[in-house]
C-alpha positions as CSV (number, residue, x, y, z in Angstrom):
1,X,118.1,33.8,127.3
2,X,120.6,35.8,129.1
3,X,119.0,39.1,130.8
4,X,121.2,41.2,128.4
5,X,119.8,39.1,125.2
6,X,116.4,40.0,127.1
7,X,116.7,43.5,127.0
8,X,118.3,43.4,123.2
9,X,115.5,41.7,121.9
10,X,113.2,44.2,124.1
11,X,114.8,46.8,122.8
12,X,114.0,45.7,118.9
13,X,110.1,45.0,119.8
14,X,109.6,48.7,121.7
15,X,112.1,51.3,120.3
16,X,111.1,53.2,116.7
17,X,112.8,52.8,113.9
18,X,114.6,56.5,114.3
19,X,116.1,54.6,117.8
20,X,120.0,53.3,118.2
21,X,119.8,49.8,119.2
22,X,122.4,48.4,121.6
23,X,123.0,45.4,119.9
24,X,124.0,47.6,116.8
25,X,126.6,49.8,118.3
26,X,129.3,50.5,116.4
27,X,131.3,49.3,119.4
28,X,134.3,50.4,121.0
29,X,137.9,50.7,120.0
30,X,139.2,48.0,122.1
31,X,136.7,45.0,121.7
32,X,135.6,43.4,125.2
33,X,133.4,40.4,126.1
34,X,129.6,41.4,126.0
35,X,128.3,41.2,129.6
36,X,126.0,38.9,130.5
37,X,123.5,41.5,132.6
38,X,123.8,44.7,130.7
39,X,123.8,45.7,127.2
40,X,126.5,48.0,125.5
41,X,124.9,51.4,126.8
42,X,124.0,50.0,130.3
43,X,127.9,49.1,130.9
44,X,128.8,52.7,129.6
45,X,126.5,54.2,131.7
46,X,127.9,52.5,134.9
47,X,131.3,53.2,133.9
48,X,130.8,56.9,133.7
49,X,128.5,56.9,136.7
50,X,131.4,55.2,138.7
51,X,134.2,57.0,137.5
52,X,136.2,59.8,139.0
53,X,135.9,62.6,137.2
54,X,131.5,62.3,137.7
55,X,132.4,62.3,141.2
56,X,133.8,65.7,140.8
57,X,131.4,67.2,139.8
58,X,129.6,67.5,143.0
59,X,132.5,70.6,143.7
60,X,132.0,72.0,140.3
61,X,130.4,75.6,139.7
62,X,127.2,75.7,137.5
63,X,126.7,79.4,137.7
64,X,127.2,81.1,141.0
65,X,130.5,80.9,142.8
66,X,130.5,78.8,145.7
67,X,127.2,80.1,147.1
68,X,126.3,80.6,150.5
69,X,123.7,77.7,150.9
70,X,123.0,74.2,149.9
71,X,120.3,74.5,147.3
72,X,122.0,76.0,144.5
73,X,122.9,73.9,141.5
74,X,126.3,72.2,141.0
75,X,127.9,71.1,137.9
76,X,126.5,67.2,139.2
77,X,123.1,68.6,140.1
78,X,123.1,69.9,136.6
79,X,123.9,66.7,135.1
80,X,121.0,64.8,137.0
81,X,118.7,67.2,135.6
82,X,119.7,66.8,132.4
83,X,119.4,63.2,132.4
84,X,116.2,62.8,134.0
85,X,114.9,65.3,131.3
86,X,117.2,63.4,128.1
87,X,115.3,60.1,129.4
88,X,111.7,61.3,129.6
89,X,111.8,62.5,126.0
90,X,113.4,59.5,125.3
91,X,110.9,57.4,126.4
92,X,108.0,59.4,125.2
93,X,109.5,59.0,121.7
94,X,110.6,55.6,122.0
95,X,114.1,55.9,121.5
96,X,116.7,54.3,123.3
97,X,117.0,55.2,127.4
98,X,120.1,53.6,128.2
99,X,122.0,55.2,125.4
100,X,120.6,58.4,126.5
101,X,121.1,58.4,129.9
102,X,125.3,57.4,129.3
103,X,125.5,60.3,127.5
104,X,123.6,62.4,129.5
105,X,125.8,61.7,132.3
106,X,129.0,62.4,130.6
107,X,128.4,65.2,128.8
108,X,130.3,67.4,131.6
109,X,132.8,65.3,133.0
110,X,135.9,67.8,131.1
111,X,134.0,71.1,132.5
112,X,136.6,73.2,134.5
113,X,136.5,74.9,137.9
114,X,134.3,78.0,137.9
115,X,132.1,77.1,135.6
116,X,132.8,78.8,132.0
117,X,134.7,81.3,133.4
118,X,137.1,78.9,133.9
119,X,137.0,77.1,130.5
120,X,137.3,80.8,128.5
121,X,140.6,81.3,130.5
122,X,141.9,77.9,129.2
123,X,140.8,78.9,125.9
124,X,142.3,82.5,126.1
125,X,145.5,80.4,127.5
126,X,146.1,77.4,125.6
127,X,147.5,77.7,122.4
128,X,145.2,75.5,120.9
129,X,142.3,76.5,122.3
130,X,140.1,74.2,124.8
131,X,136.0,73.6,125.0
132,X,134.6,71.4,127.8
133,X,132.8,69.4,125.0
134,X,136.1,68.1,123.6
135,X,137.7,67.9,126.9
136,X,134.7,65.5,127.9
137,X,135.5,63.5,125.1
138,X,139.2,63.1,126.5
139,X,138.3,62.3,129.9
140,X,136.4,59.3,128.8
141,X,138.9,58.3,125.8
142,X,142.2,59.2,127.7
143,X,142.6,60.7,131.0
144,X,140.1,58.3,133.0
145,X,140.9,55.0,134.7
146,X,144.8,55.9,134.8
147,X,145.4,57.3,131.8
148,X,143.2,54.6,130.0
149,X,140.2,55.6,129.2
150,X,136.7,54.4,129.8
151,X,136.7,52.8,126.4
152,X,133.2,53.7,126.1
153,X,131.0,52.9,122.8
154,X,131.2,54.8,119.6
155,X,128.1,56.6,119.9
156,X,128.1,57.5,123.6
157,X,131.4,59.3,122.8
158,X,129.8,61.2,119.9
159,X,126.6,62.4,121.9
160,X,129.4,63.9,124.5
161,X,131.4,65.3,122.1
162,X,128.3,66.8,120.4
163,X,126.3,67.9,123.2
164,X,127.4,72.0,122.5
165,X,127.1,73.3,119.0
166,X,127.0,70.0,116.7
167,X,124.5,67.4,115.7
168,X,125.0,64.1,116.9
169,X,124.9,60.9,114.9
170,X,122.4,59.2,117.1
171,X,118.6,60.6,117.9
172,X,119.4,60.3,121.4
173,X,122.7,62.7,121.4
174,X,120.3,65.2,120.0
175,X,118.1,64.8,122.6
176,X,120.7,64.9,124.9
177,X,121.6,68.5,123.9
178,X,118.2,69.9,124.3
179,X,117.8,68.4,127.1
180,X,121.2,70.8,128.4
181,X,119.8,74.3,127.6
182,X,115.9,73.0,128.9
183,X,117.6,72.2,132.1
184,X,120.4,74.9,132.9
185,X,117.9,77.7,131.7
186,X,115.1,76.7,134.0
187,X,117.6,75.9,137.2
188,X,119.7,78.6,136.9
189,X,116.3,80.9,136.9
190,X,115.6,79.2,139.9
191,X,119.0,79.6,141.3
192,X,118.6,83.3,140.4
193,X,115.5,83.8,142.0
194,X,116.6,82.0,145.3
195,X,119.8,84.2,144.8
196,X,117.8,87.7,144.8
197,X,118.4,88.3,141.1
198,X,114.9,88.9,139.8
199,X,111.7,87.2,140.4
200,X,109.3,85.2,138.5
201,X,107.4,88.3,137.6
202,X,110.2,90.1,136.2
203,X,110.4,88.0,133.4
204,X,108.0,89.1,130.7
205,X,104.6,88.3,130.0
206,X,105.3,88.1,126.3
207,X,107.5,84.5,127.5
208,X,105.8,83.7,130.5
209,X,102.2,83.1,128.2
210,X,104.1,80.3,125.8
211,X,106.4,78.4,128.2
212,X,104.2,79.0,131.7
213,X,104.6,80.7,134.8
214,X,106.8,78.5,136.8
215,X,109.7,76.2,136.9
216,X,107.5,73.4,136.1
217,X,105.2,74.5,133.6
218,X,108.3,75.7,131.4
219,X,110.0,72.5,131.9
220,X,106.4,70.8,130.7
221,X,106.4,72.9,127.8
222,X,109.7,72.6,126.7
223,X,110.0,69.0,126.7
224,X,106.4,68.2,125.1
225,X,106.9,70.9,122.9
226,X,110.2,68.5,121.5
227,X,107.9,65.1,122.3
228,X,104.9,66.3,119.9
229,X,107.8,66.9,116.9
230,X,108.6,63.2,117.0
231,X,111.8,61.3,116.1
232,X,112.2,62.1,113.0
233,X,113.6,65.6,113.6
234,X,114.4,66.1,116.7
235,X,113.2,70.1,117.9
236,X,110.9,72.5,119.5
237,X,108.3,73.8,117.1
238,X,108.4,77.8,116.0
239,X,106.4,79.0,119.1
240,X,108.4,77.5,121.7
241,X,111.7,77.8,120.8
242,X,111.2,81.7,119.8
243,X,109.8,82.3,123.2
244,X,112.7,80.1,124.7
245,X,115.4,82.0,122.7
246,X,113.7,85.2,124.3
247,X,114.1,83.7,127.8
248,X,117.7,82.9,127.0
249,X,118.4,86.5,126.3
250,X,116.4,87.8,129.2
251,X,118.9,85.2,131.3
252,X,122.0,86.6,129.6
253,X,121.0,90.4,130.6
254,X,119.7,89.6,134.0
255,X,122.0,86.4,135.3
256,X,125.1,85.6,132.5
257,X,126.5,89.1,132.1
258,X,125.0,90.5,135.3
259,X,127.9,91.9,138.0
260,X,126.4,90.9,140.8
261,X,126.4,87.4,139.7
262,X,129.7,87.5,138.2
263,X,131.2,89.5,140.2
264,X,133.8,86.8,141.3
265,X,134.5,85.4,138.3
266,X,137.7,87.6,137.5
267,X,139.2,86.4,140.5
268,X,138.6,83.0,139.4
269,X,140.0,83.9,136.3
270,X,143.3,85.0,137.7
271,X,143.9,82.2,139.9
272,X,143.5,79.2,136.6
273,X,146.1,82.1,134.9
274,X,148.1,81.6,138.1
275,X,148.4,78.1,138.1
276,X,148.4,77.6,133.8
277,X,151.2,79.6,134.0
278,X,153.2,78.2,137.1
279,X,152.7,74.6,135.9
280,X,153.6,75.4,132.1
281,X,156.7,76.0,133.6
282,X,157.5,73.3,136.6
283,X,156.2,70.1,134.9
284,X,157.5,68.6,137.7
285,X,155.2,69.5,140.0
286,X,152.0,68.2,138.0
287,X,151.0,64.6,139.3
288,X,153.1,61.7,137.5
289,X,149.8,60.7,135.2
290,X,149.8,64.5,134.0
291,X,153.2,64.7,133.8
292,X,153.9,61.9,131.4
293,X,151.3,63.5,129.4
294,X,152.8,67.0,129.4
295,X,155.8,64.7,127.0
296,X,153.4,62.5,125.6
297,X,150.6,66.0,124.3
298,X,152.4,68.7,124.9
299,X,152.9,70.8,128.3
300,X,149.9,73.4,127.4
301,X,147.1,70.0,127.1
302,X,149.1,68.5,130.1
303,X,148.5,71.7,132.1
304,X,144.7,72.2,130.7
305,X,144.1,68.5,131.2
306,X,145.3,68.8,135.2
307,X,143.2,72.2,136.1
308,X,140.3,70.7,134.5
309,X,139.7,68.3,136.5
310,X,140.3,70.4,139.0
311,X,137.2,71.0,142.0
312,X,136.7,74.6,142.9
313,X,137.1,74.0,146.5
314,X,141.2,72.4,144.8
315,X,141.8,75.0,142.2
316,X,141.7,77.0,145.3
317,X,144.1,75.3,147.8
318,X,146.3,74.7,145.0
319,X,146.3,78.4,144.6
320,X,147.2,79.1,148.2
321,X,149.5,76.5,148.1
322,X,151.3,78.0,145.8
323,X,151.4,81.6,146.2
324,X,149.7,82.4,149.0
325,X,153.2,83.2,152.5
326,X,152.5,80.8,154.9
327,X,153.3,81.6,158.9
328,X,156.8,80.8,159.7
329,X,157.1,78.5,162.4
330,X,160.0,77.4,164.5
331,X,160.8,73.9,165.2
């Protein structure tokens, strides 16, 4: 038996019934030889882990601006977290790992520079709108490996594209999703605290006595809280997921609409306008990939597709490049 056939048959013995099986994926739109090592959702996780776009990450803004120290959260930080977290409840509820974990990993891979500031400027810019959830989708279906995609498995691409506001086909996309808001609400408190924001004691008793008093006991809570509600339907119960949707709108007063936090995010803003608009209107100077694709989708995707995948630490030097005098110099 081949270690993949192994794990296959594992996975039929030890997963519930509510799990995805890797030997029943729905495949992928180009059909490839089955690997003799990994199963379906192992080789889609190492694909994603390996490519690009997860590599850019690391340069990627979760919440505060380029930050003045090397402890705060980055979009790739982010994505660990949310991973690690997807694949305990996972395996607490005996659903599949693998399949969790791949989608974990790519949920993010469209997010923009600067964090959603940048995406609601692409949105406000593109005539067709853009969300980093569909964008995700895209890097992994079309902009990836040269313009040809990952060619990733059915349900590894549904779990990314469904990650925001949607219910995925697969227990383990919804678990991916909670597994999102229980991580960035926990790290960007502690990102805010580290940042001078507010302390732990600032937020209120009335949250404090159902989730815990710390970084860990909320992340406990949170994740058990979803464990103890089994496969079946995947969620917190009442209790928990009241007193979380009370610490999300503590968060959104003191952190996501505070101007200290924020208070960069408008010049961040102007420079994606900046370059959206330059490009829009000198194709030629988007890279040849991005360029075939502004006749292939349409300049505005072209444009969106290129500042995407765009680092801060780029979006930046691009920005310079572009419009910022340089010294004259005599040769």
């Amino acid at each position: 038996m081949l270690p993949r056939e192994y794990t296959e048959a594992l996975e039929k013995q030890t997963l519930c019934e509510y799990a995805c099986l890797s030997s029943e994926t729905k495949g992928r739109e180009k059909p490839i030889e089955p690997c003799e090592l990994r199963t379906e959702f192992q080789r889609d996780r190492d694909r994603i882990l390996h490519c690009n776009s997860f590599r850019r990450l690391k340069h990627k803004t979760q919440v505060f601006l380029s930050p003045a120290g090397d402890h705060y959260r980055t979009r790739l930080t982010h994505t660990l977290e949310v991973a690690q977290i997807a694949r305990t409840m996972a395996r607490a509820m005996r659903l599949n790992e693998d399949l969790t974990e791949a989608i974990a990993l790519g949920h993010d891979l469209g997010h923009t520079p600067f964090g959603h500031a940048g995406e609601r400027m692409l949105d406000k810019l593109n005539p067709h709108g853009f969300h980093h959830y569909e964008q995700s989708l895209r890097v992994v279906e079309t902009l990836e490996n040269n313009g040809e995609g990952l060619n990733l498995t059915y349900e590894v691409k549904d779990g990314i594209l469904k990650h925001t506001n949607m219910t995925a086909e697969t227990k383990e996309g919804q678990i991916v999703r909670l597994a999102d808001v229980i991580a960035y609400i926990n790290h960007d408190i502690d990102d805010s605290v580290r940042a001078g924001i507010f302390s732990e004691n600032d937020i209120p008793q009335s949250i404090t006595d159902v989730l815990g008093h710390s970084k860990s006991q909320r992340i406990t809570t949170l994740i058990t809280s979803v464990i103890d509600g089994g496969a079946e339907n995947i969620g917190m119960d009442q209790p928990v997921r009241e007193a979380y949707e009370a610490l999300h709108k503590f968060m959104f007063d003191y952190v996501y609409t505070n101007p200290k936090c924020k208070s960069e995010e408008t010049r961040a803003q102007d420079m994606i306008a900046y370059l959206y608009q330059y490009y829009i209107l000198h194709i030629e100077a988007l890279p040849t990939q991005y360029m075939n694709n502004a006749y292939k989708f349409g300049a505005d995707t072209a444009v969106c597709d290129y500042i995407a995948g765009m680092t801060d630490s780029f979006a930046v030097q691009a920005f310079k490049d572009l419009f910022i005098p340089k010294s004259w110099t005599m040769y």
